[in-house]
PDB file of N, CA, C and O in Angstrom:
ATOM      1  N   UNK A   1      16.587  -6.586 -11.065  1.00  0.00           N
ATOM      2  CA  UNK A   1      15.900  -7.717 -10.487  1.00  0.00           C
ATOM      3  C   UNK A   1      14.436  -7.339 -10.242  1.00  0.00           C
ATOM      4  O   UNK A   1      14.351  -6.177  -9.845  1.00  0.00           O
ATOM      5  N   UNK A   2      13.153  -8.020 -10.366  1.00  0.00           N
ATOM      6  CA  UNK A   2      11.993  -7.915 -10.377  1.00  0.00           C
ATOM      7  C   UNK A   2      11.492  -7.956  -8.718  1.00  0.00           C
ATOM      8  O   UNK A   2      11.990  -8.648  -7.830  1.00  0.00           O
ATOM      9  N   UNK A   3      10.400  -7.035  -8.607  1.00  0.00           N
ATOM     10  CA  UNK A   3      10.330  -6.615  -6.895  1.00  0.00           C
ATOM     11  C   UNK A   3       9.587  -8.358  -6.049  1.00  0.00           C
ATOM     12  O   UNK A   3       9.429  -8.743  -4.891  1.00  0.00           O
ATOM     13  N   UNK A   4       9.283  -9.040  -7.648  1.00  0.00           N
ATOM     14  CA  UNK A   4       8.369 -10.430  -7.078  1.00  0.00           C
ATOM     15  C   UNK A   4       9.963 -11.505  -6.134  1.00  0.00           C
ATOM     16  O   UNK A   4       9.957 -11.957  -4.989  1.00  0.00           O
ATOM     17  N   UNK A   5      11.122 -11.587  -7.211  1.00  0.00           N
ATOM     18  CA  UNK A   5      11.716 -12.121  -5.883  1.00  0.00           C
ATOM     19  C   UNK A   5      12.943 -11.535  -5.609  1.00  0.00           C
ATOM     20  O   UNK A   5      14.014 -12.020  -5.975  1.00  0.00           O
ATOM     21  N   UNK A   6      12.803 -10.365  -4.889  1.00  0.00           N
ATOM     22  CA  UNK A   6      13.397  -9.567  -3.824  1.00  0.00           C
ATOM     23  C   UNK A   6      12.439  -9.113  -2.647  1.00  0.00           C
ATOM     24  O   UNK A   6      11.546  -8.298  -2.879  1.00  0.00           O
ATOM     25  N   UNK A   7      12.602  -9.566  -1.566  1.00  0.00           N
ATOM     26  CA  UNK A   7      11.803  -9.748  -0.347  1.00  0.00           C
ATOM     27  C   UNK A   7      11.233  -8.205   0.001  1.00  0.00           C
ATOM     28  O   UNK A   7      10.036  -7.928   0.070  1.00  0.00           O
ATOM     29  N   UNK A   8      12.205  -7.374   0.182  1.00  0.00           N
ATOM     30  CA  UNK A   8      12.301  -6.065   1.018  1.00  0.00           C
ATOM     31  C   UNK A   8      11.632  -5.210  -0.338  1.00  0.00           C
ATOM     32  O   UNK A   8      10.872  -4.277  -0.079  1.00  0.00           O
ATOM     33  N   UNK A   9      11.974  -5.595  -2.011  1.00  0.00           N
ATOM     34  CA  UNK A   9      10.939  -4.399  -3.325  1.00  0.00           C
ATOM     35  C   UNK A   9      10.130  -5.279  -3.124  1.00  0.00           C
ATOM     36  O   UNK A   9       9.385  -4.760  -3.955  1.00  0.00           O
ATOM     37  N   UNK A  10       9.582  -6.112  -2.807  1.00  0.00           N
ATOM     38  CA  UNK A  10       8.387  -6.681  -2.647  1.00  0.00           C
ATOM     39  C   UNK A  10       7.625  -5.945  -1.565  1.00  0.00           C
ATOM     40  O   UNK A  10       6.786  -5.182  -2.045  1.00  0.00           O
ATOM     41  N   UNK A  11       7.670  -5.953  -0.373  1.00  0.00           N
ATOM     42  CA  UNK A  11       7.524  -4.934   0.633  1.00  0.00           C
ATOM     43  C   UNK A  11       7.318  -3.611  -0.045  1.00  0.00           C
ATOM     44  O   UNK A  11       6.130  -3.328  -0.195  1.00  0.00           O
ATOM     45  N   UNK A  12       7.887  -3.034  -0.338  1.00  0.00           N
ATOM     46  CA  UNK A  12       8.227  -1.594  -0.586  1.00  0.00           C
ATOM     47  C   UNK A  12       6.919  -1.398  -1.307  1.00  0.00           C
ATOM     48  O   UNK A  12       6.179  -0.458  -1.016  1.00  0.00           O
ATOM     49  N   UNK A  13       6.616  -2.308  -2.281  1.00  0.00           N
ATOM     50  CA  UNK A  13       5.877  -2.252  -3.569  1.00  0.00           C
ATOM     51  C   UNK A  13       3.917  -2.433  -2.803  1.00  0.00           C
ATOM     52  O   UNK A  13       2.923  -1.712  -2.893  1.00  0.00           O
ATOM     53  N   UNK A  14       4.154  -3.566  -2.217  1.00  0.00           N
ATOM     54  CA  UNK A  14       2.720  -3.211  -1.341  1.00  0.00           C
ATOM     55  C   UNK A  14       2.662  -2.090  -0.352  1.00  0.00           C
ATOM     56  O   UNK A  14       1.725  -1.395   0.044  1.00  0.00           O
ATOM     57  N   UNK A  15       3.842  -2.116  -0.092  1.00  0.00           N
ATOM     58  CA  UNK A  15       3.545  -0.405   0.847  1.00  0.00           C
ATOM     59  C   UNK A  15       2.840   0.135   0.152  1.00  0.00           C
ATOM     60  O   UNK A  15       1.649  -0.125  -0.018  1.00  0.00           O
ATOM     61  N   UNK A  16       3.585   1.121  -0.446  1.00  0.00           N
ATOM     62  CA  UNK A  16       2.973   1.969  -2.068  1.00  0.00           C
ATOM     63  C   UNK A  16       2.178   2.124  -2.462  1.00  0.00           C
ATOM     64  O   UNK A  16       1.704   3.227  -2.734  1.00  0.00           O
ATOM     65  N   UNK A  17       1.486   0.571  -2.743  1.00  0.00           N
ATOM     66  CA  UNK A  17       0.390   0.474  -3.025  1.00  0.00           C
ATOM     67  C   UNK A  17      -1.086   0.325  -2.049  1.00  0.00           C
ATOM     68  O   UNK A  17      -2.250   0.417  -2.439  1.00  0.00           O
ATOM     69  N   UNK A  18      -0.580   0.070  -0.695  1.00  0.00           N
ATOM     70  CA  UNK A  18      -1.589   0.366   0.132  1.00  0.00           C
ATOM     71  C   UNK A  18      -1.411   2.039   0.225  1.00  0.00           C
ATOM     72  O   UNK A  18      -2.452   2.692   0.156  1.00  0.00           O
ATOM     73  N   UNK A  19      -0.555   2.522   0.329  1.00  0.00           N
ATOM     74  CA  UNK A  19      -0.782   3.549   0.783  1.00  0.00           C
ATOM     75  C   UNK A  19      -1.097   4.629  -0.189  1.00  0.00           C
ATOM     76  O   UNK A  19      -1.241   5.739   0.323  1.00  0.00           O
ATOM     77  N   UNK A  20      -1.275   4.527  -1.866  1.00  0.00           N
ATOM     78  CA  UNK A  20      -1.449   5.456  -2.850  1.00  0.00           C
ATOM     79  C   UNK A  20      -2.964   4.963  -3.190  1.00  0.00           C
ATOM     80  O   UNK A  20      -3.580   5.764  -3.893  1.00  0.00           O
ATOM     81  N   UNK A  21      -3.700   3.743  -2.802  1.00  0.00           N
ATOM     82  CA  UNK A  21      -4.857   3.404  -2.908  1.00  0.00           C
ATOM     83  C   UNK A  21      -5.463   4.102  -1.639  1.00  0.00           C
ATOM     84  O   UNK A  21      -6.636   4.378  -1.891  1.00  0.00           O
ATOM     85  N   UNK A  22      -5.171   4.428  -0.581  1.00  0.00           N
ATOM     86  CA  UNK A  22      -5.803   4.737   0.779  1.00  0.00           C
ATOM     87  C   UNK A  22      -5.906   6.485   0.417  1.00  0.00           C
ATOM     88  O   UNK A  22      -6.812   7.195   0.853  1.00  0.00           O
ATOM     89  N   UNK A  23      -5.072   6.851  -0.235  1.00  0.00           N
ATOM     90  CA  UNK A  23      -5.113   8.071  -0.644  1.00  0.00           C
ATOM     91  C   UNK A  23      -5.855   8.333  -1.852  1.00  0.00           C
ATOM     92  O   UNK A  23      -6.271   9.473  -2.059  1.00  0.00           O
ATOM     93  N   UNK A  24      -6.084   7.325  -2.738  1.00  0.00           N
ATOM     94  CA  UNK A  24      -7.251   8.209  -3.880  1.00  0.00           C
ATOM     95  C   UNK A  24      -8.662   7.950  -3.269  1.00  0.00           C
ATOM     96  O   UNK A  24      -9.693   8.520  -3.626  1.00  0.00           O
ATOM     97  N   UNK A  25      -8.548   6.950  -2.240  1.00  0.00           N
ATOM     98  CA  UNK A  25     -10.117   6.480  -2.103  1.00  0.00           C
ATOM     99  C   UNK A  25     -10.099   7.991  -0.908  1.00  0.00           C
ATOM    100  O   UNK A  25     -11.182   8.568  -0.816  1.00  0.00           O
ATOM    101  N   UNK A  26      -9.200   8.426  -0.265  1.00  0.00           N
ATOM    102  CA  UNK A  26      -9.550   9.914   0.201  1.00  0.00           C
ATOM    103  C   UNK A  26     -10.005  11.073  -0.561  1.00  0.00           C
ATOM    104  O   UNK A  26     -10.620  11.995  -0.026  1.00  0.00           O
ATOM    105  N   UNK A  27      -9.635  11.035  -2.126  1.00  0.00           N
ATOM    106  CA  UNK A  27      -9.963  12.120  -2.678  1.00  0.00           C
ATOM    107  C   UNK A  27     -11.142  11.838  -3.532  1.00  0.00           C
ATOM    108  O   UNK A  27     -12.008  12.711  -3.495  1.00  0.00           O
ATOM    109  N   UNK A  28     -11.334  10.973  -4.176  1.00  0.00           N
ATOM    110  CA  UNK A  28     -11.953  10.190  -5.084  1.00  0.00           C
ATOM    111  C   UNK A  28     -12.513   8.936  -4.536  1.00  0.00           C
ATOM    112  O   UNK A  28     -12.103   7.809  -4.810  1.00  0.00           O
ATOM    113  N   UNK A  29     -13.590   9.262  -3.652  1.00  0.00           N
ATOM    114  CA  UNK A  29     -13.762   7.805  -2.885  1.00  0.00           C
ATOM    115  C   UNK A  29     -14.945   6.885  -4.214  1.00  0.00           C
ATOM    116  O   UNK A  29     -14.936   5.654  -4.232  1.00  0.00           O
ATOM    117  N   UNK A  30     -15.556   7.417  -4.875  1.00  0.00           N
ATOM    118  CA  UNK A  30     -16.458   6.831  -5.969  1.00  0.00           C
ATOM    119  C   UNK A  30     -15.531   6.282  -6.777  1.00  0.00           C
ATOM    120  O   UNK A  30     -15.837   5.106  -6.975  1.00  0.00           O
ATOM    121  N   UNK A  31     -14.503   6.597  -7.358  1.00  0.00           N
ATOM    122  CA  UNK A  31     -13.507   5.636  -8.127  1.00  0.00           C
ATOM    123  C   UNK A  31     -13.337   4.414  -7.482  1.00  0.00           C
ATOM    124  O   UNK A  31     -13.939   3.456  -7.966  1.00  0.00           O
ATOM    125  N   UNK A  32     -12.716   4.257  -6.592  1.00  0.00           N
ATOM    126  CA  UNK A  32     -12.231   3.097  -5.549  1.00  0.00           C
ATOM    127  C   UNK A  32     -13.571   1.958  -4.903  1.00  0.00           C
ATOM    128  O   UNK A  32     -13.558   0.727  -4.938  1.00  0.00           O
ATOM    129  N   UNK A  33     -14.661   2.881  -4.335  1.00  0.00           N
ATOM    130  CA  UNK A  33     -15.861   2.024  -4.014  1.00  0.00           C
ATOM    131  C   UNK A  33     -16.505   1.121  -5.054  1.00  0.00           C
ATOM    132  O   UNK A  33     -17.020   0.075  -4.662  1.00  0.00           O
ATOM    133  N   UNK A  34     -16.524   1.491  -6.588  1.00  0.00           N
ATOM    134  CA  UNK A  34     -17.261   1.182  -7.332  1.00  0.00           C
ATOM    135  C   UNK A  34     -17.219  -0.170  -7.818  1.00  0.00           C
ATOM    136  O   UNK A  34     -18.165  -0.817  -8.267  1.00  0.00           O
ATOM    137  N   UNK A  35     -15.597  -0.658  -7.633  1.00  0.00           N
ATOM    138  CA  UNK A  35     -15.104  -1.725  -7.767  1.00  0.00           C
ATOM    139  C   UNK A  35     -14.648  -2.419  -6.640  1.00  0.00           C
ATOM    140  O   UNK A  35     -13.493  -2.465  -6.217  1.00  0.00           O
ATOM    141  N   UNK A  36     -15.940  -3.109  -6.060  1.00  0.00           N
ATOM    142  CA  UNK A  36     -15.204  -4.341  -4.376  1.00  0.00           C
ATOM    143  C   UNK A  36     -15.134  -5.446  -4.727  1.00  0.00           C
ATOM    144  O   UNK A  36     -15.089  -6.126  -3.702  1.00  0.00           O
ATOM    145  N   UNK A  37     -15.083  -6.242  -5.824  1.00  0.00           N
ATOM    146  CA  UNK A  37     -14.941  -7.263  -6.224  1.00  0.00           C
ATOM    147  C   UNK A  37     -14.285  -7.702  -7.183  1.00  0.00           C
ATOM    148  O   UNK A  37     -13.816  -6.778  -7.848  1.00  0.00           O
ATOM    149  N   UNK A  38     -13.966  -8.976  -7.666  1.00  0.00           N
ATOM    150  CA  UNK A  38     -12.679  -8.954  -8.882  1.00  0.00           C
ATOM    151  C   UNK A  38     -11.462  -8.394  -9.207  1.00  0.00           C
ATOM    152  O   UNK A  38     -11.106  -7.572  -8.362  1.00  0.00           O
ATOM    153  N   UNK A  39     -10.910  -8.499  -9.868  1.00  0.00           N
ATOM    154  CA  UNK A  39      -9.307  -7.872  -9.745  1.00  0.00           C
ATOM    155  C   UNK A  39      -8.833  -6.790  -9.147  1.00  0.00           C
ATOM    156  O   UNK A  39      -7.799  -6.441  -8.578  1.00  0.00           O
ATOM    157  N   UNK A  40     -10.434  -6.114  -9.583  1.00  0.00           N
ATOM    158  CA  UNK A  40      -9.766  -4.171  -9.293  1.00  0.00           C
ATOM    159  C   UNK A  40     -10.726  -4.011  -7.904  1.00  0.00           C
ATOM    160  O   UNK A  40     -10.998  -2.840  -7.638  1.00  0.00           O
ATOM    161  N   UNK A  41     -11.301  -5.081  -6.943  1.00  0.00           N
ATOM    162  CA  UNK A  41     -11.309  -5.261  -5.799  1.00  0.00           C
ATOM    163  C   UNK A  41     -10.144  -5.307  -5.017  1.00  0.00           C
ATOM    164  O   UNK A  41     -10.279  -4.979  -3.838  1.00  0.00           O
ATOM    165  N   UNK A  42      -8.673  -5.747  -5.534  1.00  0.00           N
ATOM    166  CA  UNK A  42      -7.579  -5.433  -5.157  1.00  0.00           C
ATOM    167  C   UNK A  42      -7.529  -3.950  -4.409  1.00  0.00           C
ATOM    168  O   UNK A  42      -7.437  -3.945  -3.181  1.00  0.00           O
ATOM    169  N   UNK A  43      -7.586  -2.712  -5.121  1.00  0.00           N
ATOM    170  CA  UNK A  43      -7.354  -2.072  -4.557  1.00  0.00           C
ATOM    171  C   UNK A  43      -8.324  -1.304  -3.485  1.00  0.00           C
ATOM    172  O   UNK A  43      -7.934  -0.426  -2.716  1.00  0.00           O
ATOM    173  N   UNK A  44      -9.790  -1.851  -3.589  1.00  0.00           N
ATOM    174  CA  UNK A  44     -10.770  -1.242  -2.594  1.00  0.00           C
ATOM    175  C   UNK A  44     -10.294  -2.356  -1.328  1.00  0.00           C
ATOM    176  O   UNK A  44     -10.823  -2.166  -0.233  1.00  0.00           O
ATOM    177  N   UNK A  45      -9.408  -3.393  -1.447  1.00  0.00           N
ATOM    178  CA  UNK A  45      -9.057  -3.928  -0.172  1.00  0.00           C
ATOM    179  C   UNK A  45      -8.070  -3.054   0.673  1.00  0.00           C
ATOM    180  O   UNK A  45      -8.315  -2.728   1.835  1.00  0.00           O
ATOM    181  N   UNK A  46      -6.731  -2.639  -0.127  1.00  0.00           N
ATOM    182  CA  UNK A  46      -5.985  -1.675   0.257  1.00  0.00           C
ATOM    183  C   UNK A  46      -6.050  -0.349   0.934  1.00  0.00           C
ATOM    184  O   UNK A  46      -5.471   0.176   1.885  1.00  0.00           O
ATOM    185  N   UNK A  47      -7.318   0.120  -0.236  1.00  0.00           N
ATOM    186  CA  UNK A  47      -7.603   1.284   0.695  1.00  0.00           C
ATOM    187  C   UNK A  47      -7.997   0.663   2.019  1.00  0.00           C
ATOM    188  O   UNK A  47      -7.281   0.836   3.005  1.00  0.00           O
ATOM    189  N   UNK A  48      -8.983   0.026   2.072  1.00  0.00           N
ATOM    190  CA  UNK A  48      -9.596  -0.527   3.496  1.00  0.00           C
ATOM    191  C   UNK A  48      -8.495  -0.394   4.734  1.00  0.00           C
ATOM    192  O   UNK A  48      -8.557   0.237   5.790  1.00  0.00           O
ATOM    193  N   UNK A  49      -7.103  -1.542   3.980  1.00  0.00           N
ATOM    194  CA  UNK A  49      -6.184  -2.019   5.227  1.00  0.00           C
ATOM    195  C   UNK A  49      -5.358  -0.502   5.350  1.00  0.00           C
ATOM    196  O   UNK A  49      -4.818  -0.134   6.393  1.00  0.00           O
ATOM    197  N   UNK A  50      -5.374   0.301   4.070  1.00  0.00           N
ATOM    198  CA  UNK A  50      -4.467   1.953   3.882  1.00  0.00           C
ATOM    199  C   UNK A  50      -5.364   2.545   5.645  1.00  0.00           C
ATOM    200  O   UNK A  50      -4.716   2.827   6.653  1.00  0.00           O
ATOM    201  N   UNK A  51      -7.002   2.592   5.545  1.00  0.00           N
ATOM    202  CA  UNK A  51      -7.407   3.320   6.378  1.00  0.00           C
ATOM    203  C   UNK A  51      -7.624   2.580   7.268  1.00  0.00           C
ATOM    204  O   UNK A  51      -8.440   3.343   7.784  1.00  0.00           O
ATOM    205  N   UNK A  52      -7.619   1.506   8.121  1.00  0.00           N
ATOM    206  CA  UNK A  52      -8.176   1.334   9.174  1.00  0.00           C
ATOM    207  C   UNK A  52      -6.669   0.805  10.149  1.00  0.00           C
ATOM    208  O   UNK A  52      -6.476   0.786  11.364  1.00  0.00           O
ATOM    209  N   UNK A  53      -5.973   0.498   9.222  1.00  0.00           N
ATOM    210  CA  UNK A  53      -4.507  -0.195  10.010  1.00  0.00           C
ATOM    211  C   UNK A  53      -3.798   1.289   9.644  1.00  0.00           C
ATOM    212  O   UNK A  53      -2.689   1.039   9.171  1.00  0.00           O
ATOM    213  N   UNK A  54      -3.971   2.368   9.678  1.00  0.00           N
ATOM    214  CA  UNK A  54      -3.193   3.498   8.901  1.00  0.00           C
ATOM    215  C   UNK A  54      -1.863   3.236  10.254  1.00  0.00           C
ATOM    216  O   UNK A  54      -0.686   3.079   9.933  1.00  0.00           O
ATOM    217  N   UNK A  55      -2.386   3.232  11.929  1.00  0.00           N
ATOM    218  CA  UNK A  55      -0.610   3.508  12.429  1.00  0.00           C
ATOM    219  C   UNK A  55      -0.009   2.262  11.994  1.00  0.00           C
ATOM    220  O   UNK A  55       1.185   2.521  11.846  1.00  0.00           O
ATOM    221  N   UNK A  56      -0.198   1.166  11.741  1.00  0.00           N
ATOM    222  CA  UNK A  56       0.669   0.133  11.473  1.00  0.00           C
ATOM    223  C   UNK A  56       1.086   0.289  10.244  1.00  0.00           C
ATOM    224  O   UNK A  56       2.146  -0.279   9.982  1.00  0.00           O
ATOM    225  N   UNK A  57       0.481   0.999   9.248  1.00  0.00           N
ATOM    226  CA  UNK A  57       0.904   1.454   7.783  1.00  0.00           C
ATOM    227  C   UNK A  57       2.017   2.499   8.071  1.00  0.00           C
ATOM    228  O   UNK A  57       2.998   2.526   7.328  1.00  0.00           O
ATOM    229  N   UNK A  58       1.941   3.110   8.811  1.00  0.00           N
ATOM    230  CA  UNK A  58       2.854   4.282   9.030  1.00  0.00           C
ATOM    231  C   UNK A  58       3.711   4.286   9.734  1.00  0.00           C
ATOM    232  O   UNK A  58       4.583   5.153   9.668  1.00  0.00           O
ATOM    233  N   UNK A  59       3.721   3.372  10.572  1.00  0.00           N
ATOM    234  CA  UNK A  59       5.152   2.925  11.463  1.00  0.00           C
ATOM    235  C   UNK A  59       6.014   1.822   9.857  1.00  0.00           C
ATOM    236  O   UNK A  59       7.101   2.095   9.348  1.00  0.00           O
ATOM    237  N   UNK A  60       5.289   0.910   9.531  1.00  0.00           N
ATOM    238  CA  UNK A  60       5.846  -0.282   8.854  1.00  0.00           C
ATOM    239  C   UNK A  60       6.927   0.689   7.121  1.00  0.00           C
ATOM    240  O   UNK A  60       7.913   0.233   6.541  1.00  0.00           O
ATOM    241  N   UNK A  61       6.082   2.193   6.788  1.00  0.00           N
ATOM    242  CA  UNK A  61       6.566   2.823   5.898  1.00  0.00           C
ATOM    243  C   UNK A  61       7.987   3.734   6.099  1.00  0.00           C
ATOM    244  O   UNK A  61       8.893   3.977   5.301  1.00  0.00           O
ATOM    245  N   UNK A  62       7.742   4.217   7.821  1.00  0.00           N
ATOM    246  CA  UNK A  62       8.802   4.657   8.336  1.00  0.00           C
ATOM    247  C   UNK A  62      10.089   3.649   8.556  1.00  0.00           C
ATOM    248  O   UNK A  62      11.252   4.050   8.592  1.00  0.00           O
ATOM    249  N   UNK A  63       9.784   2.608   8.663  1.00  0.00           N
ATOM    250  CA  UNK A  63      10.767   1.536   9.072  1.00  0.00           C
ATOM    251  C   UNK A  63      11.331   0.786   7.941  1.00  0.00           C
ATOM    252  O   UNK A  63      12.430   0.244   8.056  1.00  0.00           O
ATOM    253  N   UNK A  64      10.465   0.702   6.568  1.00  0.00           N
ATOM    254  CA  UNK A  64      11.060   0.704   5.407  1.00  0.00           C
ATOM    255  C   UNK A  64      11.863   1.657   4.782  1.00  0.00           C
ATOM    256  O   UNK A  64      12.796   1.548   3.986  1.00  0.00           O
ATOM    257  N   UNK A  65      11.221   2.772   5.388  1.00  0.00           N
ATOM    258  CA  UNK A  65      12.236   4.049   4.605  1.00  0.00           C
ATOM    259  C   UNK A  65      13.832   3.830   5.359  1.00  0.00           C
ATOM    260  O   UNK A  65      14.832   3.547   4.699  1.00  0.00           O
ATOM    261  N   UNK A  66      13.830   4.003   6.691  1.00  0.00           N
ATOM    262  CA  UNK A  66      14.860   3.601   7.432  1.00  0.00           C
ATOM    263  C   UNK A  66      15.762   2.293   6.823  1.00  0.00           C
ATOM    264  O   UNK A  66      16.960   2.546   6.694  1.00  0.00           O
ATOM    265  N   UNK A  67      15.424   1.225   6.520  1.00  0.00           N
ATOM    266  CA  UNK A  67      16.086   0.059   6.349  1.00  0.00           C
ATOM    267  C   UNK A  67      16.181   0.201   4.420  1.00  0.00           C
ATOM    268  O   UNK A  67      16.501  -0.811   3.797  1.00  0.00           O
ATOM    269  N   UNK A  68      15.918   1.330   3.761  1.00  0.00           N
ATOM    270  CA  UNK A  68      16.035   1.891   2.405  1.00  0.00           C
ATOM    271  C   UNK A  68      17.177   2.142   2.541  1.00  0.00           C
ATOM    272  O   UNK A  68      18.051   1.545   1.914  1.00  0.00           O
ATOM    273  N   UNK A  69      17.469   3.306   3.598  1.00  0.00           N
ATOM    274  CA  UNK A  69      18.389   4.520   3.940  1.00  0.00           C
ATOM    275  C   UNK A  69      19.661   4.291   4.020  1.00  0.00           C
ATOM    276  O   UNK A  69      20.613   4.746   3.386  1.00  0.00           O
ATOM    277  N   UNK A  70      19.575   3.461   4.951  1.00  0.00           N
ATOM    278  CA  UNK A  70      20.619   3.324   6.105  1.00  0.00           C
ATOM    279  C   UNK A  70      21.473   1.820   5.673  1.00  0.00           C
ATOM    280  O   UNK A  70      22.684   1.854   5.457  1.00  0.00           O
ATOM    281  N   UNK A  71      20.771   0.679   5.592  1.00  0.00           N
ATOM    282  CA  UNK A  71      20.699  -0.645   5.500  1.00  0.00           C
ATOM    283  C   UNK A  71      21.218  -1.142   3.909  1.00  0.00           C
ATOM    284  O   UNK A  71      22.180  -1.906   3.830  1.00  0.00           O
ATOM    285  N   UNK A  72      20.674  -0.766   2.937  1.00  0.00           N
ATOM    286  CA  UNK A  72      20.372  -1.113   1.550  1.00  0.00           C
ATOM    287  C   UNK A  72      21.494  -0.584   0.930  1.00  0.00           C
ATOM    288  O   UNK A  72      21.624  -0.674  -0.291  1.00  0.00           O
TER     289      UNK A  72
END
């Protein structure tokens, strides 16, 4: 089944992706900055919400992993 309609791989899938964008713009922040606009502005938003919401990213990843685990 495709993660677009399953609620919780839908979730999972922007996790992921906020949180593997918040991490290259840590290592590689010129990759990620270069593009703030148009499609691949997508992910200079992510990093943004990856770093500035990081405990709500990190409680919401722990609580997915949990409801992965346990639940699924």
């Amino acid at each position: 089944m495709s993660a677009l309609f399953n609620f919780q791989s839908l979730l999972t899938v922007i996790l992921l992706l906020i949180c593997t964008c918040a991490y290259l713009r840590a290592i590689m922040p010129s990759v990620i900055d270069k593009n703030k606009t148009g499609v691949l502005g997508t992910f200079w938003k992510c990093a943004r919400i990856g770093e500035r919401k990081s405990p709500y990213v990190a409680f919401c990843c722990v609580a997915m992993a949990f409801s992965i685990l346990f639940w699924y």
